[in-house]
N, C-alpha and C positions, 0 to 999 in steps of 0.2 A: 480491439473489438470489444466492444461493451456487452459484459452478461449481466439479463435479470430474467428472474423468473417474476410471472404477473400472478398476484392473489388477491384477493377480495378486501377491497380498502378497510374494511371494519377489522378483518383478521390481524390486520397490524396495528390497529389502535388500539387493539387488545392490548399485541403483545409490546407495545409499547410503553404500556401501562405497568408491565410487570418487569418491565427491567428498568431495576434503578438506579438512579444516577447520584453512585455516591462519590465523593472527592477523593480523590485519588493524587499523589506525587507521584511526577515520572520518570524521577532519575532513577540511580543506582543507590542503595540501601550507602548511608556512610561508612567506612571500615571501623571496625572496632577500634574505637577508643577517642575518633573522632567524631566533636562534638559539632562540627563547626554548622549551624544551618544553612538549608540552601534558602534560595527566594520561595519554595512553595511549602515549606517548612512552616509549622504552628506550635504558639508552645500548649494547644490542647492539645489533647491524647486522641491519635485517629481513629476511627470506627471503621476505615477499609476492612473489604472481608476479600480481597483479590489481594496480590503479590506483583512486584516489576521484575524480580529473581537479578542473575547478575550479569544478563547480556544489556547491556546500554546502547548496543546498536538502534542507530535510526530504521535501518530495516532489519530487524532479527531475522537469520534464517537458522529453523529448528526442525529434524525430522519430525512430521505428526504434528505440528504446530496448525492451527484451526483461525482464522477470521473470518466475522462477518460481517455483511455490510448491510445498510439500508440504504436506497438508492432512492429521490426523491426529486420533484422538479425543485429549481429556484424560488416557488410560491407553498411550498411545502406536501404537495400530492405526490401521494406515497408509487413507484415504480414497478416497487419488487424488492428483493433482495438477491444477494452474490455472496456463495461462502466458499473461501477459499484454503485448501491445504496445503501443505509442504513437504513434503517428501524425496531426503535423501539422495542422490544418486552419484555416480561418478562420469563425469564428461572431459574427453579429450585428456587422458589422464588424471581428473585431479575433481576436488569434489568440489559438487554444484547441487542445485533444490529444482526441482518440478515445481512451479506452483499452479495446481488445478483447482477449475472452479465448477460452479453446480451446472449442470444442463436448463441453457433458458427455456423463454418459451418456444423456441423454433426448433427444441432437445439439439442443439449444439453447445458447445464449450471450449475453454481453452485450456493449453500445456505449455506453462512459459519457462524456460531455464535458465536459471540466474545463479550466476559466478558472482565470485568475492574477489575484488583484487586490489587487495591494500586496504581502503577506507572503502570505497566504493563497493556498490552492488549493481547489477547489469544484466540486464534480458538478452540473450545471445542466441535464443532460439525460442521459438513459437510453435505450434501446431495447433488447427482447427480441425474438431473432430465433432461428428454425430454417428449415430447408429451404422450407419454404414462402413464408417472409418476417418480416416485422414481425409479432409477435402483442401486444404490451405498448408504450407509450410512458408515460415518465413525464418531467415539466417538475419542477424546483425554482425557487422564487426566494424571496430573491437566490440560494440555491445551499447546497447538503449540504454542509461544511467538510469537507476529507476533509486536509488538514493546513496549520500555519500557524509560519511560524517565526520567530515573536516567541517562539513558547515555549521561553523559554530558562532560564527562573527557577521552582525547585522551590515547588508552592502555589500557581503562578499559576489562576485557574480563571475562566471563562467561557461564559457560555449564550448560544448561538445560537440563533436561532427562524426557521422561515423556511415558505414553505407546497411542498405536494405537490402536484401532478397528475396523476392517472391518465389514461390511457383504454386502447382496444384499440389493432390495430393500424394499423386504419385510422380511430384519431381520433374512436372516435364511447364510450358509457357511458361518461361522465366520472366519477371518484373525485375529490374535494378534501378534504386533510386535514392541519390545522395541524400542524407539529410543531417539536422543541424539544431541545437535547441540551446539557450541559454537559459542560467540557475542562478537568481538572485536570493540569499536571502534577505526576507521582510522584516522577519520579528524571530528574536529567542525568547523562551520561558514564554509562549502565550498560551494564557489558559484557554480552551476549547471545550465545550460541554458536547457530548455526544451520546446518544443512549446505552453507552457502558460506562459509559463516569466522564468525570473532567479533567483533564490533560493539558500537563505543561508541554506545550511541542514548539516545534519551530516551524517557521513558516516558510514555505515555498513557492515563487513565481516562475512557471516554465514557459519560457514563449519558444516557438518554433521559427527558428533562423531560415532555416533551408528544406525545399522540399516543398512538395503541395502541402497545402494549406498553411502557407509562411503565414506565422503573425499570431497563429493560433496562442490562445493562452490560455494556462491549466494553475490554478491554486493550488499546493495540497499543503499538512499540517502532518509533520510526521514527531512522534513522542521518541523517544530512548525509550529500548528496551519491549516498546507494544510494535513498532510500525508506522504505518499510514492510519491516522484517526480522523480525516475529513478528506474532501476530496471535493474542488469546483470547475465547473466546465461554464464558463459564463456563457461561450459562445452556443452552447447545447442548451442552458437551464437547467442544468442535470446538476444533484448535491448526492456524494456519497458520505454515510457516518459511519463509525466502527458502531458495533451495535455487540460485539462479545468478541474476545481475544482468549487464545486457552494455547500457551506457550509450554511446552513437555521442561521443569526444573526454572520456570520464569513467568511470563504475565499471566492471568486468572482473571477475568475481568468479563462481565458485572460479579 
């Protein structure tokens, strides 16, 4: 479910203006004593004022860990924005991240909880909530892949299948519904400019296998170490950018 909040198209051109976009590498710092460069590597001296710290995950999860987004059409009119937090928790034994975002315009929001297992990262649970409370709950199993960092080799591609469950929000008109999505990667190392800096990430093509709306397809561009820093819905027109990344002992950025 897509959150944005709606504000006054000049207020983001403002603040657009004030965040700069300065060059950034997105790997991991090289280990002392290794000189070796990478491809985003310069032999000037950076001017970065932000850090990538020493988690190299394609999706960091970090308690207290902050993104934000700018959410824009395909022609570049500004949406809103969506900022999202990370917060700790323990599920079904064993630890897992909340990630909550801002109340849109309709003062709803989401609570998505995302498990680590192995390389991968995975949505296994959902709730939709407003003022009044819970209105939506949705289960995955095993879990919506929502990034995995073995992709590291241009053409690698894989289908996931896994099932849905609806209901309201107190649990009751159950929805079940298979679904299905394959994961190409496009590109390693592509640079991406977004209004917190420019980022080497890798590229992602999700089409939906199974499931209403078979065929859908989703782009995103995710860094080591920052996350998800672009994000395309062609089928919508809808463009998301990272616009500030603030990682607790890792990313800082603008």
């Amino acid at each position: 479910m897509t959150k944005i909040i709606l504000f006054p198209k000049t207020m983001f051109a403002i603040s657009l203006l004030a965040l700069p976009l300065a060059l950034v590498a997105c790997g991991q710092a090289s280990p002392p004593g290794d000189e070796t460069p990478t491809e985003s590597s310069s032999s000037e001296e950076s001017s970065d004022t932000g850090s990538v710290g020493e988690d190299g995950s394609l999706y960091p999860l970090v308690d207290g860990a902050t993104w934000t987004y700018l959410a824009s059409t395909s022609t570049g009119q500004i949406l809103g924005m969506e900022i999202v937090e990370a917060t700790e928790i323990t599920w079904e034994g064993g630890p897992a991240w909340v990630l909550s975002d801002n109340p849109d315009d309709l003062g709803e929001w989401t609570e998505s909880t995302i498990v680590r297992t192995g390389t991968a990262a995975a949505r296994v649970h959902k709730e939709i909530k407003d003022a009044s409370g819970t209105t939506m709950i949705v289960d995955y199993d095993p879990g919506f892949l929502r990034a995995d960092d073995k992709w590291d080799t241009v053409g690698f591609i894989e289908e996931i299948l896994y099932d849905r469950n609806e209901t309201d929000g107190a649990g009751l008109n159950p929805k079940y519904e298979p679904r299905g999505h394959s994961y190409e990667v496009l590109a390693i190392n592509e640079s991406v400019t977004v209004p917190a800096g420019t980022f080497n990430c890798i590229k992602i093509e999700r089409i939906r296998t199974v499931g209403t709306t078979a065929g859908e397809r989703v782009l995103f561009w995710n860094a080591p170490g920052i996350g998800k820093v672009r994000e395309e819905r062609p089928a919508e027109g809808r463009v998301e950018e990272l616009a500030s990344v603030s990682i607790p002992g890792g990313a800082n950025f603008p």
